[in-house]
N, C-alpha and C positions, 0 to 999 in steps of 0.2 A: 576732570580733564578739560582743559581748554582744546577750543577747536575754533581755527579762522571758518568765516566767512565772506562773501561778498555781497554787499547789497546794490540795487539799483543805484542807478543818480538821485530819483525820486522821492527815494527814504531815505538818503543822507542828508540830502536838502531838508526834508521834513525830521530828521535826530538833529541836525545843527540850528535850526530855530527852535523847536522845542526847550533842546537844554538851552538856548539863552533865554527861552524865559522861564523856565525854573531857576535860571542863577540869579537873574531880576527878582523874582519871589524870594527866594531864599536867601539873597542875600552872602552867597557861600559856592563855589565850586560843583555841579554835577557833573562828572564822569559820561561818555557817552556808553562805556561797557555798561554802566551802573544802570541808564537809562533803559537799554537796550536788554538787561538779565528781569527790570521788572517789569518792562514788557511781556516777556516769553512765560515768567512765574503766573503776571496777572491773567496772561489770555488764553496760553497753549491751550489750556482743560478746554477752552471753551470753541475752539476751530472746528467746524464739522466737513465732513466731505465735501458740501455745498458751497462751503466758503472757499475751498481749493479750486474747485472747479470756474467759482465767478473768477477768482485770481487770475487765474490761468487763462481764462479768456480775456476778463478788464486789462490786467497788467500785462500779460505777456501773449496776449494777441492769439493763443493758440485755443484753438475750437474745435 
């Protein structure tokens, strides 16, 4: 099932340079969904509570 999202200004700045330099490497087209699904495969497992909570205060200011 697909599901939208929204991201910050800050991640899409940082997915729109990324994927151009994977498409400079590769030589070929990356997707930013594509970018964006193996992100979520490679790191989900790896997110702890901890990492929520620095979020939540780094990026969205709430303490």
């Amino acid at each position: 099932m697909a599901k939208t999202y929204r991201l910050r200004d800050e991640a899409v700045d940082a997915l729109k340079e990324k994927r151009i330099e994977l498409i400079v490497e590769r030589k070929e087209d990356v997707k930013e969904s594509e970018l964006l699904g193996m992100l979520i495969w490679k790191h989900l497992k790896g997110v702890t509570e901890k990492d929520l909570e620095e979020y939540r205060e780094q990026v969205l200011g709430k303490g």
